[in-house]
N, C-alpha and C positions, 0 to 999 in steps of 0.2 A: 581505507578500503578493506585490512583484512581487521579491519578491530571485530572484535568478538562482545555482543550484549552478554554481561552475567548472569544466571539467576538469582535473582535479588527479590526473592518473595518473604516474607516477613510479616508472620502475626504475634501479637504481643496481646495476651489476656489476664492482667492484673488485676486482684481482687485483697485489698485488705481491711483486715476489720478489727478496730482495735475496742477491748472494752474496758476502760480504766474502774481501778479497785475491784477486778472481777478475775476469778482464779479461773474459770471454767464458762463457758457459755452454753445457754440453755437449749433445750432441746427447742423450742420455741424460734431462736435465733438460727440454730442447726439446720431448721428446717427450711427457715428463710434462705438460707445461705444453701442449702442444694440447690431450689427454684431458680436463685440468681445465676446459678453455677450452668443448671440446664439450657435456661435463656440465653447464658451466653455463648454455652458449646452451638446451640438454635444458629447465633449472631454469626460467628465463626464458617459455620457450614455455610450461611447463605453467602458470606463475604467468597466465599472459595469456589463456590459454583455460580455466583451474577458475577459477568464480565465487567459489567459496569463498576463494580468497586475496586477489580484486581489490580495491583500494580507490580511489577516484573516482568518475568517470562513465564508462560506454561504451557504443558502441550495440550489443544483442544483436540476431544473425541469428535470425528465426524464419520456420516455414513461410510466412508473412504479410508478413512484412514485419521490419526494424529498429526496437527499442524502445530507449528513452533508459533507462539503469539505473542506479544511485547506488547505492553501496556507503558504510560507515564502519563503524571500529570491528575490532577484530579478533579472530577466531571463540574463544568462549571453551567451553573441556569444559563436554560436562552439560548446557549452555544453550542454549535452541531460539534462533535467526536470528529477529531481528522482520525485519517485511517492512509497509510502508507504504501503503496503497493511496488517493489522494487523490479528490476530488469530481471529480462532472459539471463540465468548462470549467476545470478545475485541474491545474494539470503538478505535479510532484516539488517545484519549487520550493516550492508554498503548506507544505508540510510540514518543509522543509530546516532549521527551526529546530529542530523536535521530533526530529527523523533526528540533529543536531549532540547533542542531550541524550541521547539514547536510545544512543548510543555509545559515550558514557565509560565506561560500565558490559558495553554487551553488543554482540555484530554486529548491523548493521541496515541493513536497502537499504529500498530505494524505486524505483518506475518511473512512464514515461509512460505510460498507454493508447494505443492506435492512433488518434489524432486530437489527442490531446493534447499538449503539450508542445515538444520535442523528438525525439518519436518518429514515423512514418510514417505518413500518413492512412490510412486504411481502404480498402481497395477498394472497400467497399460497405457494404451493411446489418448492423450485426451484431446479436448476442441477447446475453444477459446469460451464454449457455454458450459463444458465442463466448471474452467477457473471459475467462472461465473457464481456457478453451484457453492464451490470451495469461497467465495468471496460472500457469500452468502447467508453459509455456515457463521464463517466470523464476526458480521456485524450482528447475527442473531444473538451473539455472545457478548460483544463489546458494547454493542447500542443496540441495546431489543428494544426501547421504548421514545428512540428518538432520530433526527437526522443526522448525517454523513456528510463530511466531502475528501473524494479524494481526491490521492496525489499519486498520480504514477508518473513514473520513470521506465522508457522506455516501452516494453512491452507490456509493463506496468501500466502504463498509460493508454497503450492499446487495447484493455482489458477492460478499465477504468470508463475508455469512453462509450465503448459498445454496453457496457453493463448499463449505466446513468438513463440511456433512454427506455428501457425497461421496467427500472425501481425508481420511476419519481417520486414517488413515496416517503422515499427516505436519501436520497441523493438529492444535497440540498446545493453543492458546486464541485469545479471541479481546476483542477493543478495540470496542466499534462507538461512533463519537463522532456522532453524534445524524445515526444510520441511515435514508436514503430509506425512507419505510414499502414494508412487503410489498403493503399495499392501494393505493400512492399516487395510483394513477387514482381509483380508488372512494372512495376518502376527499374528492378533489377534486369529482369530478361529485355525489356525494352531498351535499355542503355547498353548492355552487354551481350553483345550475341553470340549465339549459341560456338561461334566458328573463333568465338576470341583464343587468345593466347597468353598466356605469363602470368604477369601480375593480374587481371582482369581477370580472367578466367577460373583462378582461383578464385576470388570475392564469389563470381556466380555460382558458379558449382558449391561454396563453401554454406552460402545464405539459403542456398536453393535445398540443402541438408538438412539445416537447421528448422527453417519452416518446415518443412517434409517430415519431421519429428525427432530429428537427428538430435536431441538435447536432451541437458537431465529432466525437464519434466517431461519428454515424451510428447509433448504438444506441437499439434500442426498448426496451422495459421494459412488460410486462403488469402487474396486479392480480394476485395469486397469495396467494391468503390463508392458502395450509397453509407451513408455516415447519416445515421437516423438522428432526430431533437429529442433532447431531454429537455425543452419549455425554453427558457427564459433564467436557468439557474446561472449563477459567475460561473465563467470559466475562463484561465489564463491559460495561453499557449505559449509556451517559453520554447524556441530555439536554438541550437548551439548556434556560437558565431565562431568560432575556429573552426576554420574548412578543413577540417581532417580525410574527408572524403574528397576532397580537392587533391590530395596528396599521388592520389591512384592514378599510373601513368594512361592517359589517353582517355579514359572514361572518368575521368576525377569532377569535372567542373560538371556533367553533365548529372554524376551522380548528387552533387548538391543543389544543382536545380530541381530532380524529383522529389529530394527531400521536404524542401522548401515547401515545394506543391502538398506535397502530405500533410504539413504542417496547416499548411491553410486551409486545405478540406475536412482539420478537424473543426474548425470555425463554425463548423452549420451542425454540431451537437448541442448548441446554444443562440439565442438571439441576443444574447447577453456576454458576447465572448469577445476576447482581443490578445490579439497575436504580437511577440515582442521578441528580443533577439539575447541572447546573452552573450554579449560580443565577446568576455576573454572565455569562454566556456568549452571545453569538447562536448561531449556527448552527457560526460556525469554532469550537470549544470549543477545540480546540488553540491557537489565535492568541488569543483572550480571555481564556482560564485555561490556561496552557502546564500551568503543576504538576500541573493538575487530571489533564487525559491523562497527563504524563510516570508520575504517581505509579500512574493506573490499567495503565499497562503495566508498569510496574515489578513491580507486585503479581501480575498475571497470569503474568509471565513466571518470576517467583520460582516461581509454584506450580506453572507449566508443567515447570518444571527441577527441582522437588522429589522 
């Protein structure tokens, strides 16, 4: 969780010219050998500003500001770019394992949000069509000339599915690993009333902050119960099977039944979708059952590229 991506960007431009039985090279070859020279400073700069070749980390300019961006893996025909989108209070990092798996097989990046990480705080308040904007920014840079799918976690996931119906375009499936519900206020206040006490009481008041903007990106989050289609694209709904929300005295089990319910109302952003449990998992599915994710993106992205 707290591992840290390095930057690990690396250009290597090698050029040698050997001329046997020849003391000096002629102005002729000199000249050649600029041309080559330029061509490949040309090669260089395009490698360093198309997203599509990068591989490391770097911070991309956007209207807003600089995001922290993680690239691996190298673009392969046919096959859509995964793209990573990590939780509420989660950089690039918490995901850098599954980004390291998710690679040997296919391109894949990941980024900060504006608050998170490595990347630039927010100026201000944002909305969830804000992220949108910011998620936008990045595929323009990672895959400007081809399809997407992502993978969020978490709120990651709540971002993920509201954007897809939007950019069918270029959102070709989609990952949600146990997705902030659509309802997450109303499933809170609805279970926890306003007159609770103790343990419970915290939770709402605590959630009820954090939606309201209380966090490092600054972002609200409404109740929004219609969950629009993005087609017919895959989509795996993973979630936790460790009742961790079970744990919370007196509101515990009721709170994992709205979960549950959210989970299943992500269902209708695809006609192509199936919902599955990761039964040893809390919340990180990815960090508790890595295979469980790796394998769910694998499948999706196979069908994505079929």
């Amino acid at each position: 969780m707290s591992r840290t991506v390095r930057v690990t960007t690396l250009t290597a431009l090698c050029c040698t010219v050997l001329a046997a039985g020849c003391g000096t090279v002629s102005e002729e070859v000199g000249a050649g050998m600029d041309e080559v020279k330029s061509d490949l400073e040309s090669a260089a700069d395009d490698v360093a500003k198309n997203g599509e070749l990068f591989t490391g980390t770097k911070m991309l300019a956007t209207d807003r500001g600089e995001v922290n961006v993680s690239c691996s893996g190298g673009p392969v025909d046919e096959r859509p770019v995964v793209v990573l989108l990590p939780g509420m209070g989660d950089g690039l990092d918490t995901m850098a394992d599954l980004q390291e798996a998710v690679s040997e097989k296919d391109r894949v990046c990941s980024y900060d949000r504006f608050g998170e990480g490595e990347s630039d705080a927010p100026e201000g308040e944002q909305s969830i069509a804000d992220a949108g904007e910011t998620l936008t920014a990045v595929l323009d840079d990672v895959a400007p000339d081809g399809p997407v799918v992502l993978v969020g976690h978490s709120l990651g996931g709540l971002i993920a599915a509201r954007y897809a119906p939007d950019h069918q375009d270029r959102v070709a499936g989609l990952v949600l690993l146990d997705a902030t519900s659509p309802t997450m206020i109303d499933d809170i206040t609805g279970v926890i009333p306003e007159s609770a006490e103790g343990e419970g009481a915290e939770v709402r008041t605590q959630n009820l902050a954090l939606f309201g903007g209380e966090n490092p990106e600054m972002i609200t989050i409404d109740s929004d119960p219609e969950v629009r289609s993005a087609g017919d694209i895959p989509t795996e709904v993973i979630q936790h099977g460790v009742q961790y929300l079970g744990e919370i005295p007196e509101y515990g089990d009721d709170l994992e039944r709205v979960w549950t319910e959210g989970q299943e109302k992500w269902l209708e952003v695809s006609e192509n979708s199936e919902l599955s449990t990761a039964e040893e998992s809390g919340h990180y599915i990815h960090v508790d059952q890595p295979d469980v994710a790796l394998e769910a993106v694998r499948r999706v992205t196979d069908e994505a590229a079929a």
